[in-house]
N, C-alpha and C positions, 0 to 999 in steps of 0.2 A: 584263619579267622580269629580276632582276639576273642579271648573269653566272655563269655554274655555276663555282662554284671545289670539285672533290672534299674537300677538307681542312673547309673548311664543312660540305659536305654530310654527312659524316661525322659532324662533331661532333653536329650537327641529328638525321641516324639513331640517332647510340647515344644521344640522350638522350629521343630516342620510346620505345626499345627498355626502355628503365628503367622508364617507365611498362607497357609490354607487360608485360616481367615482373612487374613488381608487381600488373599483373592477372591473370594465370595463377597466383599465390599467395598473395593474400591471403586464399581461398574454402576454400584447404586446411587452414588451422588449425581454422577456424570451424566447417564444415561438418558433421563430423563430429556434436562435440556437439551443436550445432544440431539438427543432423536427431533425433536421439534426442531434446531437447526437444519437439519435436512432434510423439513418435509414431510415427517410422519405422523402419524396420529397419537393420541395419547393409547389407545385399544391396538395402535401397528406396534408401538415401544412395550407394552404390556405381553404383545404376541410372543416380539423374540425371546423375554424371558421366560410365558409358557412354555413356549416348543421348547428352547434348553433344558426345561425343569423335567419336561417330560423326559427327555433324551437319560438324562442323568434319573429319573425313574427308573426307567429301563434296563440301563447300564448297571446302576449299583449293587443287585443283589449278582450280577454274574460279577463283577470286581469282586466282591465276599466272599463267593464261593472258589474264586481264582486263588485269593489270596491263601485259603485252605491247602490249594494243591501247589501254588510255583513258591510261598512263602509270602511275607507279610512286606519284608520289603523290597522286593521287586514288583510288588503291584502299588506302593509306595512312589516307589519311583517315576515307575508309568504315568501315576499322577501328576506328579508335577513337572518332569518335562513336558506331559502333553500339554498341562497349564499354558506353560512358557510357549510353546509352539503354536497351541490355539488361539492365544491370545495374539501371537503378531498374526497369524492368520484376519484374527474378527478386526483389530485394528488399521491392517489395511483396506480391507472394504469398506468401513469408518470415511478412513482416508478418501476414495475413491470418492466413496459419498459430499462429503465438504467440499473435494474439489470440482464437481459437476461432472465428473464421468460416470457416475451412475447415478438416476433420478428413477422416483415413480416408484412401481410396483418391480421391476427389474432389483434396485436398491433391496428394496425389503425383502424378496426370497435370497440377493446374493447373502445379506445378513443371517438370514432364518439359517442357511446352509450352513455358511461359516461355523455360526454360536452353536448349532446341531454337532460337527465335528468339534470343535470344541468341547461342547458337554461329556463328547462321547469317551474321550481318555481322559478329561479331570477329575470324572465320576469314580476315579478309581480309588483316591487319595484319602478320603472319608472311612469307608465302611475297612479296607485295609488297616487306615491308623487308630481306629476304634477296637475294632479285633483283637488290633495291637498289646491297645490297653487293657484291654481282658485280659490277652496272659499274661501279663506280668502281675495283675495283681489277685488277693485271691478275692471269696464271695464277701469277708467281712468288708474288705476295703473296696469294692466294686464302683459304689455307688462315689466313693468320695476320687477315685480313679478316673471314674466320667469327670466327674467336677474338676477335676485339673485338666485334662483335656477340653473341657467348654469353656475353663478359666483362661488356657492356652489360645484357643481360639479367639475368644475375644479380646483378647487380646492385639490379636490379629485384625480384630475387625476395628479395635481404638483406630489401627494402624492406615488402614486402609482407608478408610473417611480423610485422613490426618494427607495418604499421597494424593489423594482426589486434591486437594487444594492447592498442587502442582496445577489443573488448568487454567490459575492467571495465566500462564507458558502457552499453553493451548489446550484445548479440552480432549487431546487427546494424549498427552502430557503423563498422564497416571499411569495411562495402561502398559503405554510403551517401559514406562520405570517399573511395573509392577511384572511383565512380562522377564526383566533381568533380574529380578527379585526372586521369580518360582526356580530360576535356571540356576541361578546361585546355591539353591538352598536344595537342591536336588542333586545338586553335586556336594554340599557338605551332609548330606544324610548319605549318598553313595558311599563317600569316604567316609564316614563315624558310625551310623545306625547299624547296632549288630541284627540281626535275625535270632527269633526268639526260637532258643531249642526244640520247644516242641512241637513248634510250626515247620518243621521240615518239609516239603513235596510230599504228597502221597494220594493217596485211591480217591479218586471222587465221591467227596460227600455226596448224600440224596439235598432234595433240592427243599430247603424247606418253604415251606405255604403259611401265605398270608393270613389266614385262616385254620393256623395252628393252634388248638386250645391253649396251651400256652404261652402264648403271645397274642392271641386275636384282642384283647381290649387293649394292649398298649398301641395295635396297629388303630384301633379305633380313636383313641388317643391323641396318637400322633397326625394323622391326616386330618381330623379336625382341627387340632392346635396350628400346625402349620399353615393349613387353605386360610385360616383367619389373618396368622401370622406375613403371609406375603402377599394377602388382599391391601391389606395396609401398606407395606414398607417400598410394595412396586407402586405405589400413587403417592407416598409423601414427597416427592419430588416436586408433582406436580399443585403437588396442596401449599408448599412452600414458596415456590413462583408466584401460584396466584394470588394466593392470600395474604402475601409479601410485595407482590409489584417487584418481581426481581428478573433481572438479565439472566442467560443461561452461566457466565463464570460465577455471577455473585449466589446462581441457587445451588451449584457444586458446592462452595465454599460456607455457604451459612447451612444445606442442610448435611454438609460433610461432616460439618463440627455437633451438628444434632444425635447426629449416627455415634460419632465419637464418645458423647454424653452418653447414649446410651446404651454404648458397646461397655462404659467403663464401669457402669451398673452391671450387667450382666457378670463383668468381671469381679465387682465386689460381692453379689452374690453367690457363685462359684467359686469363687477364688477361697472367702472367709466363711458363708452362712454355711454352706452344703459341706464344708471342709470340717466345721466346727461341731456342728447339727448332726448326729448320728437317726435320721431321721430316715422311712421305708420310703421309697419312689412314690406311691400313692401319696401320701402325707404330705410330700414334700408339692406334690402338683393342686392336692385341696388348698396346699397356700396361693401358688402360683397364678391360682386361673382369676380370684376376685382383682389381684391385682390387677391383670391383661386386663378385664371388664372395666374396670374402674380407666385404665391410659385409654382406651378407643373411643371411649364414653365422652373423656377430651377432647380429643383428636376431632370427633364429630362437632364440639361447640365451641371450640377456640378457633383464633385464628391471628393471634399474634405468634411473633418469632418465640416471646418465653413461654406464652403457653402450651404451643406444639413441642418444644422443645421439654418440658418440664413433662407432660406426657410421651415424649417418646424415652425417659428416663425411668417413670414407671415402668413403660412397658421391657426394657430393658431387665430390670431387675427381677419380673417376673417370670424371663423368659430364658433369664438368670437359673431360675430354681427350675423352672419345668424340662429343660433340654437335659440334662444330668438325668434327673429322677426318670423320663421317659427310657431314656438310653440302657442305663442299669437295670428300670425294672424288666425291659425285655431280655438282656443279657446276664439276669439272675436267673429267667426262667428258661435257661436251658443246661445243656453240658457243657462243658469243654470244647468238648470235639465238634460243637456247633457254633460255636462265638464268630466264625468268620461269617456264615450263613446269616446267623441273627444279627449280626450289624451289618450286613446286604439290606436283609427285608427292613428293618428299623431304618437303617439311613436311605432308604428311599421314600420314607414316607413324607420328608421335608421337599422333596422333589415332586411326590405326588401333589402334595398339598401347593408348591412354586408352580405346578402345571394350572392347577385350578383356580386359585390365589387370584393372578394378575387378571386369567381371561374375565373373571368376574369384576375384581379393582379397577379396572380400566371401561368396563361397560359401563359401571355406576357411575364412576367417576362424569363420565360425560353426559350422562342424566344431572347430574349435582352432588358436586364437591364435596359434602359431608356424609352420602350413601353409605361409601365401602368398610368407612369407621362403623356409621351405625350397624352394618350388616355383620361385622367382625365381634359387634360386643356381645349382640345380638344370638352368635353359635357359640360364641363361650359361654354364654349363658346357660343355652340348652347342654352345654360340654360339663358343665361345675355340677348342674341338677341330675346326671347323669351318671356322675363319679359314684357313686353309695353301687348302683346295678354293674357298672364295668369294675370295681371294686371288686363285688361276688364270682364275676368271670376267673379274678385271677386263682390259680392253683396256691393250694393254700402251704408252703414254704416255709411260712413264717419272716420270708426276708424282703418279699415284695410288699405287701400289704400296708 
């Protein structure tokens, strides 16, 4: 094995992490319309991605703690060829779909199945390459180590919006490119990404708990910031269609490029504010949350292409600074020897909150189109008036706070 030099490894992580993103969003432009092409509901479309979100709940703290025992990157890996393989998997029942050999309720469980196996080995890729980045770097640079890694990723996510606009081709066009995309990039992290020294195989860590005093407020945190965060972003599809008067390629392609706008915020703030800003996790998220309040708040009373889009850019940039600061402040509050564990329990809480998220986005949604905004500003609300007491939760470090 060549010699571990961190500065490599680094570069090797964020450029796995690009591909990661661009798998987590190239499915959201698409989707939407898609599912309504063959029949489903806007509450059937919001299903598939709870039940996956659940799945990938599930899955990712045992991926974390796997990652402790076989190393960091062979559960790396698992991730994205399962990507790649999942994906042609969900893509051909897609297929199946469009072409009328599967309708009804039959369609929607073969789906549920599919994106269920799917979830269940791409769940690995997250809380592995998070780990990752905990050791390489130490507690000073923790926080700005998240921030390259979220920078990285959205990067991924510009990206992913950017192949979605491959369905002028056909609307299932993305997935099929984005599918040789994970495969690719799984065989050049096979070949380049060293394994970090002191992640060698070894004794099974204990398991750690959600409701670990040091971490319990960032778990609380985190699942409310997320169930807000994918209340929303699983119905802008749908908010863009309507309120647009759009076909299913033209609502891929105008709200792919929305996502783009607001993946490239997230990256300016990560990428420059969090990198610059020597600021604790806490501090960084009391910036973060008025922002979110302030985009949902749009989202609920616009309903042009620039004003959705102009708010889904706040909410980007906010969501900019809180994924970092949440990520860090839980993986400051532990050991070492726990970093794989605590980026299990941490990175399922965005899958907790993607289980709860849609099933709620999607009921509202069909009550009336601007619900799931207002219901999302709404918990950040009670989330922001909240920070000062889950503040006091956290152990007092000096590096979270």
């Amino acid at each position: 094995m060549q010699e571990f030099s961190s500065v490599y490894a680094r570069r090797i992580l964020l450029a796995s992490l690009v591909c990661i993103g661009m798998g987590f969003t190239v499915l959201f432009p698409v989707l939407a319309p898609l599912g309504r092409e063959i029949g489903l509901s806007e509450f059937q479309i919001t299903s598939i991605i709870a039940t996956s979100a659940l799945t990938v709940f599930l899955a990712t703290p045992i991926w974390g703690r796997l990652s402790d025992q076989w190393g960091r990157k062979r559960v790396i890996l698992v991730g994205l060829f399962g990507f790649s393989a999942g994906t042609v998997l969900f893509n051909s029942v897609l297929y199946a779909g469009l072409a009328g050999a599967l309708t009804g309720w039959m369609l929607f469980l073969a789906l549920v199945a599919a994106r269920v196996a799917h979830a269940t080995v791409m769940a690995a890729s997250m809380p592995a390459a998070n780990a990752y980045m905990a050791d390489i770097t130490d507690a000073a640079n923790r926080t700005k180590g998240m921030g390259a890694a979220g920078a990285a990723n959205n990067a991924g996510a510009i990206l992913g919006p950017a192949v979605a606009a491959l369905a002028f081709v056909t609307l299932l066009t993305p997935l099929w490119v984005m599918a040789g995309v994970a495969f690719l990039t799984g065989l050049f992290a096979w070949r380049f990404l060293p394994e970090p020294p002191r992640h060698k195989p070894r004794q099974r860590q204990p398991r750690m708990r959600y409701t670990d005093p040091r971490i319990f407020a960032f778990v609380i945190v985190g699942v409310t910031m997320f169930t807000g965060m994918a209340l929303v972003q699983q119905t802008m599809g749908f908010r863009f269609q309507d309120a647009l008067n759009l076909d299913a390629a033209a609502t891929a392609r105008t709200f792919g490029l929305a996502m783009m706008a607001s993946a490239g915020c997230s990256l300016l703030a990560q990428g420059f504010i969090v990198q610059r800003l020597s600021l604790a996790p806490f501090t960084l998220l009391r910036l973060a949350l008025p922002l979110l309040i302030v985009a949902f708040t749009l989202m609920s009373l616009l309903e042009t292409q620039l004003g959705l889009t102009a708010a889904m850019m706040i909410q980007g940039l906010g969501m900019g600074l809180a994924g970092p600061a949440f990520m860090a402040g839980a993986s400051l509050a532990v050991s070492a020897e726990e970093q794989g564990a605590v980026a299990g329990v941490a990175g399922s809480c965005g899958p907790l909150g993607f289980t709860l998220g849609p099933l709620i986005g999607g009921a509202l949604y069909q009550i009336g189109p601007a619900l799931p905004y207002a219901c999302a500003a709404g918990m950040y609300v009670v989330l922001l008036i909240s920070m000062h007491w889950l503040g006091r939760r956290v152990p007092s470090t000096g590096s979270t706070r």
